[in-house]
C-alpha positions as CSV (number, residue, x, y, z in Angstrom):
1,X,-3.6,1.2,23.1
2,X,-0.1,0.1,21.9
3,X,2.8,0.6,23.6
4,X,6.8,0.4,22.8
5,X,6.4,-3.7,23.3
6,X,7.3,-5.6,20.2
7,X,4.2,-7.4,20.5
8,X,2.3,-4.3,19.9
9,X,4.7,-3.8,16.9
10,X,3.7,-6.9,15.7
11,X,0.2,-5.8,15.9
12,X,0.2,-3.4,14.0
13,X,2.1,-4.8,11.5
14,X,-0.8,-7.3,11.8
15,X,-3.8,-4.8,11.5
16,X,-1.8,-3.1,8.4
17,X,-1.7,-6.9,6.6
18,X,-5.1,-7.7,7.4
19,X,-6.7,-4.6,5.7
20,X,-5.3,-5.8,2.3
21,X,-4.7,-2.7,0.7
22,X,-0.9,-1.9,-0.1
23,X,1.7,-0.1,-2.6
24,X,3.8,-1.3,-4.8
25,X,7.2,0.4,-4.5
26,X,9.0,0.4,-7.9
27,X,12.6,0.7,-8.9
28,X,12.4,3.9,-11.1
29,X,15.9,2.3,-13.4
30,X,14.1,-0.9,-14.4
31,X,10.6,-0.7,-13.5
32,X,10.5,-3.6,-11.5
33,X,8.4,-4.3,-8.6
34,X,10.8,-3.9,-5.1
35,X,8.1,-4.5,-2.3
36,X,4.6,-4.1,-1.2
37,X,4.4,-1.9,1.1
38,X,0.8,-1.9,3.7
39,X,-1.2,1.2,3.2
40,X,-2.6,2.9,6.2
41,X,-5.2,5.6,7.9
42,X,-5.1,8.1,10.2
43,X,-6.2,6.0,12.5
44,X,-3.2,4.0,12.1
45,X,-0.9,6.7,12.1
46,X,-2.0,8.2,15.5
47,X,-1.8,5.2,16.7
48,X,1.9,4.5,15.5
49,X,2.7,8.4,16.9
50,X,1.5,7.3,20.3
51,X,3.5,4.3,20.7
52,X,6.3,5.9,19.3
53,X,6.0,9.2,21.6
54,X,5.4,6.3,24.8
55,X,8.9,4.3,23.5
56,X,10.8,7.8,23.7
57,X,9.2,8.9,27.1
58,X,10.2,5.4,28.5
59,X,13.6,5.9,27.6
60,X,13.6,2.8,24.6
Protein backbone atom coordinates (compact mmCIF):
# COMPACT_ATOMS: atom_id res chain seq x y z
CA UNK A 1 0.00 0.00 0.00
CA UNK A 2 1.34 3.55 -0.88
CA UNK A 3 1.11 6.22 1.15
CA UNK A 4 1.62 10.26 0.79
CA UNK A 5 5.65 9.59 1.05
CA UNK A 6 7.40 10.73 -2.08
CA UNK A 7 8.97 7.47 -2.26
CA UNK A 8 5.76 5.85 -2.87
CA UNK A 9 5.23 8.68 -5.52
CA UNK A 10 8.22 7.58 -7.07
CA UNK A 11 6.87 4.14 -7.15
CA UNK A 12 4.34 4.53 -8.91
CA UNK A 13 5.77 6.63 -11.25
CA UNK A 14 8.05 3.63 -11.51
CA UNK A 15 5.36 0.87 -11.94
CA UNK A 16 3.59 3.26 -14.71
CA UNK A 17 7.26 3.38 -16.65
CA UNK A 18 7.82 -0.18 -16.33
CA UNK A 19 4.60 -1.28 -18.04
CA UNK A 20 5.68 0.39 -21.29
CA UNK A 21 2.49 1.37 -22.61
CA UNK A 22 1.93 5.34 -22.88
CA UNK A 23 0.19 8.30 -24.94
CA UNK A 24 1.40 10.60 -26.93
CA UNK A 25 0.04 13.99 -26.16
CA UNK A 26 -0.04 16.22 -29.34
CA UNK A 27 -0.19 19.93 -29.89
CA UNK A 28 -3.55 20.13 -31.84
CA UNK A 29 -1.82 23.81 -33.82
CA UNK A 30 1.16 21.92 -35.28
CA UNK A 31 0.84 18.39 -34.72
CA UNK A 32 3.85 17.88 -32.96
CA UNK A 33 4.47 15.34 -30.37
CA UNK A 34 4.55 17.39 -26.64
CA UNK A 35 5.03 14.34 -24.20
CA UNK A 36 4.52 10.76 -23.45
CA UNK A 37 2.39 10.41 -21.09
CA UNK A 38 2.28 6.49 -18.98
CA UNK A 39 -1.01 4.76 -19.45
CA UNK A 40 -2.62 3.20 -16.55
CA UNK A 41 -5.34 0.54 -14.97
CA UNK A 42 -7.74 0.56 -12.48
CA UNK A 43 -5.54 -0.93 -10.52
CA UNK A 44 -3.34 1.93 -10.71
CA UNK A 45 -5.90 4.38 -10.28
CA UNK A 46 -7.23 3.01 -6.90
CA UNK A 47 -4.16 2.82 -5.84
CA UNK A 48 -3.30 6.63 -6.68
CA UNK A 49 -7.00 7.47 -4.96
CA UNK A 50 -5.86 5.82 -1.78
CA UNK A 51 -2.71 7.51 -1.37
CA UNK A 52 -4.11 10.60 -2.28
CA UNK A 53 -7.34 10.19 0.14
CA UNK A 54 -4.32 9.07 3.08
CA UNK A 55 -2.14 12.59 2.02
CA UNK A 56 -5.44 14.63 2.65
CA UNK A 57 -6.43 12.73 5.91
CA UNK A 58 -2.85 13.36 7.22
CA UNK A 59 -3.11 16.86 6.81
CA UNK A 60 -0.18 17.01 3.54
Amino acid sequence: MLDHSPQDRASLVSRLELRGKTSDSINSATSAVLTAAAECDAEDIDCAVAAGRRAFEAGS
